[in-house]
C-alpha positions in Angstrom: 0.0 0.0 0.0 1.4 3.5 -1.1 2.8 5.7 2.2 1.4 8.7 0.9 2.6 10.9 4.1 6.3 9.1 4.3 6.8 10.2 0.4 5.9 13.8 1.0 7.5 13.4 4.2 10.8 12.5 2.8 9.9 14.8 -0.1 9.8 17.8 1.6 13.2 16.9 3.7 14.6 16.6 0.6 14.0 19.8 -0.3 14.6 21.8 2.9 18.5 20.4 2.9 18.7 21.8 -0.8 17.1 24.8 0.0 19.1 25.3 3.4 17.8 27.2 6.3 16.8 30.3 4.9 14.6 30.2 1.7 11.0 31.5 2.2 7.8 29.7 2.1 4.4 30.7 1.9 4.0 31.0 5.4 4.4 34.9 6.2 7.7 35.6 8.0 8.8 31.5 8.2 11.8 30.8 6.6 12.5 27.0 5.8 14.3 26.3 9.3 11.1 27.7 11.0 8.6 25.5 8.9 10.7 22.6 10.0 10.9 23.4 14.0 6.9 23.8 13.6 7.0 20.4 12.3 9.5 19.1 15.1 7.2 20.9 17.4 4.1 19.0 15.6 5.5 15.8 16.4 7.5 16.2 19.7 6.0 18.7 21.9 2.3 18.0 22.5 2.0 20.8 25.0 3.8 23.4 22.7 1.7 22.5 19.4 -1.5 22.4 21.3 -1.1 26.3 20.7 -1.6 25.8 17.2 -5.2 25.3 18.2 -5.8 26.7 21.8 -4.7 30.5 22.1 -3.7 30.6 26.3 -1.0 28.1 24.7 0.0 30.2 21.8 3.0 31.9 23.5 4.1 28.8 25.2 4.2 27.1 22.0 5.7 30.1 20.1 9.0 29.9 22.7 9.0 26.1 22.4 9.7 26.4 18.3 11.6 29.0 18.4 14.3 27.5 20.8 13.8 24.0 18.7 14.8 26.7 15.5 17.8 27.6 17.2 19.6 24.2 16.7 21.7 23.0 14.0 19.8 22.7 11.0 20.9 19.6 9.3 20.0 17.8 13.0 16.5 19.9 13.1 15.7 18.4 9.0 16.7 14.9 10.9 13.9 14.8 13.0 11.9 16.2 10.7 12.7 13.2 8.4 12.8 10.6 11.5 9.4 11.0 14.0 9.3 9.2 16.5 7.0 5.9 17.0 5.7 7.4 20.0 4.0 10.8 19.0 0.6 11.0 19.2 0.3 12.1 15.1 3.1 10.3 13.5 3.3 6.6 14.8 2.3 3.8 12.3 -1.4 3.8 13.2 -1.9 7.2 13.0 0.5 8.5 10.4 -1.1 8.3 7.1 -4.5 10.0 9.0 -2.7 13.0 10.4 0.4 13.3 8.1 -0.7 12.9 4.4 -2.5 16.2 4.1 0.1 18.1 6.4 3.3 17.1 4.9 1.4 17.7 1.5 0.8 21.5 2.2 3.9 22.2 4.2 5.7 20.8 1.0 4.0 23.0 -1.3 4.4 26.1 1.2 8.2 25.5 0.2 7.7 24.8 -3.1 5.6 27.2 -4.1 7.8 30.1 -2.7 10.2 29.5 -5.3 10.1 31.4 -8.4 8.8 29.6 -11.9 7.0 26.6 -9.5 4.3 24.5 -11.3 1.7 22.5 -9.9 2.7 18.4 -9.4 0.6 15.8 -11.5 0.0 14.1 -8.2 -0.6 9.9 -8.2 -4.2 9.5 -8.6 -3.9 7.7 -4.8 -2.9 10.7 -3.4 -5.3 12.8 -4.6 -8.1 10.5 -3.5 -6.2 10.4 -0.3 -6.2 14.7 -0.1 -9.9 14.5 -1.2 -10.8 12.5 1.4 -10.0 14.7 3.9 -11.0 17.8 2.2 -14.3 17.2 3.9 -13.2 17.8 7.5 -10.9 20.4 6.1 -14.0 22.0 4.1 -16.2 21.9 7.0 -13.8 23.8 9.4 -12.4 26.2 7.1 -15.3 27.2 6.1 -17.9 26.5 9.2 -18.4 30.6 9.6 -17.9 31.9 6.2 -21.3 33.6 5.2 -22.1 32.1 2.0 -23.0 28.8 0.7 -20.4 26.8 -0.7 -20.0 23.8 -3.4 -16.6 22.4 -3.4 -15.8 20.4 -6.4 -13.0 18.1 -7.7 -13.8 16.9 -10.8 -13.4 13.0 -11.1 -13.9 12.9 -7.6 -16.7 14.5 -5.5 -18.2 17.3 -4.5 -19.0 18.6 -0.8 -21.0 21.5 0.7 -20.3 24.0 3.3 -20.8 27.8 4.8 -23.4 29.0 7.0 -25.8 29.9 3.9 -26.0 33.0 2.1 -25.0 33.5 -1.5 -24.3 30.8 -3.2 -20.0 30.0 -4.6 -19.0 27.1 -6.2 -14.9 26.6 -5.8 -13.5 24.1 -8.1 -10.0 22.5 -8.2 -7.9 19.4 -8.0 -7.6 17.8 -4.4 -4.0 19.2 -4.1 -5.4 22.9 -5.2 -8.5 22.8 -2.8 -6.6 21.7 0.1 -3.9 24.5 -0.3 -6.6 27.2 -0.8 -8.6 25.6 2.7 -5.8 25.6 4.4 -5.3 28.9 3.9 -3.1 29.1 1.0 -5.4 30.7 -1.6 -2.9 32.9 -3.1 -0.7 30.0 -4.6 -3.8 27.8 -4.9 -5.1 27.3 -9.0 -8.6 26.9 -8.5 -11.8 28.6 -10.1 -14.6 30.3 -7.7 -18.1 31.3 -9.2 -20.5 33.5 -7.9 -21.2 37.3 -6.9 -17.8 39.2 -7.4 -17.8 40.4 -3.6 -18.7 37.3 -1.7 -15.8 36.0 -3.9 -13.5 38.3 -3.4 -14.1 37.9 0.1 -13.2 33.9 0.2 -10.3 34.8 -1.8 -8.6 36.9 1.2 -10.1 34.9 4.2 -8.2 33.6 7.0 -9.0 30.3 6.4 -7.6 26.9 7.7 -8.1 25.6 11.4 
C-alpha cells in the first residue's frame, strides 16, 4: 500500500536540505528552518503544538519552536525526516491519517515560494487520499464563512459547506482545494463562481483551522 505521508514526508526533507535554512515559504515571516521546528514541534511537543489550536498556549508554543529553531539545522531536518513511534500524530497507526494532508501542504508552502514553480501531477492515490480529507478540512475552514459553498474536484466529489447565504462554487484538484482551505489561496489554482464580492471575500479569508 502507497505511504502517501512518508513520500511527501521525505519529499519535503529533501528539499529543505537543498534549499538550506533560509529560503522563504508561503507562510508569512517563516523561513525553511522555522517551517521545520513547527514540524518538530508538531511531532515532539504535545504541550507546545496544542497552541496551534488553543490560544492561552500560543506563546508557550511560540517559545518552544523558536528554541527548537535555534539548533543546527541539518539535526532539526533529521527529525523532521525521522518521527518518533511514540507521537501521538506520526506513529504507524496514525501516520497516514494526520500526516498525508500536512506534509502535503507544508511541501508546497516551500515549493511554491520558489520562483517559476508548477503545480505536481499528483498519483491518482494521493489525490483520493487529499480529497478524502477535504471534507473535514471544508467543513472547518469554512464552518463561519457567510455564503453557501459547493466544493468540487472533478473526477472525484463534491461537498457542501458555509453557513448559507450566497451561493460560490470553488472548483479544483484535491491538491489545489486543500492548499486554498488551508489557507493558501494565493498559490492555490482553482476557479470560484459567484457574486464578485462574496468571492472576493473567500479569496482573502483567513482560512484553515
Amino acid at each position: 500500500m502507497p505511504r502517501y505521508a512518508r513520500s511527501e514526508r521525505e519529499a519535503l526533507a529533501d528539499l529543505l536540505l537543498d534549499l538550506g535554512p533560509d529560503a522563504p515559504t508561503i507562510d508569512a515571516g517563516w523561513t525553511t528552518r522555522d517551517l521545520a521546528a513547527h514540524l518538530v514541534v508538531r511531532e515532539r511537543r504535545p504541550d507546545a503544538a496544542a497552541g496551534v489550536l488553543l490560544r492561552p498556549l500560543r506563546r508557550h508554543g511560540e517559545a518552544v519552536r523558536r528554541r527548537v529553531a535555534a539548533g543546527p539545522y541539518p539535526d532539526l531536518v533529521a527529525r523532521v525526516r525521522h518521527p518518533p513511534v511514540w507521537s501521538p500524530v506520526s506513529n504507524p497507526l496514525t501516520d497516514e491519517l494526520a500526516n498525508t494532508l500536512e506534509f502535503f501542504i507544508h511541501h508546497e508552502d516551500v515549493r511554491r515560494a520558489r520562483p517559476g514553480w508548477l503545480p505536481r501531477d499528483l498519483p491518482a492515490g494521493l489525490a483520493a487520499a487529499l480529497w478524502r480529507r477535504g471534507a473535514t478540512l471544508a467543513r472547518l475552514a469554512l464552518r463561519r464563512f457567510p455564503a453557501d459553498l459547493l466544493i468540487q474536484a472533478p473526477g472525484h466529489g463534491e461537498r457542501t459547506a458555509g453557513r448559507g447565504g450566497e451561493r460560490l462554487r470553488v472548483v479544483g484538484s484535491p491538491g489545489e482545494l486543500a492548499l486554498f482551505l488551508s489557507g493558501r489561496q494565493r498559490v492555490a489554482r482553482v476557479q470560484v463562481d459567484g457574486p464578485a464580492a462574496p468571492a472576493k471575500r473567500l479569496r482573502t479569508a483567513r482560512l484553515g483551522f
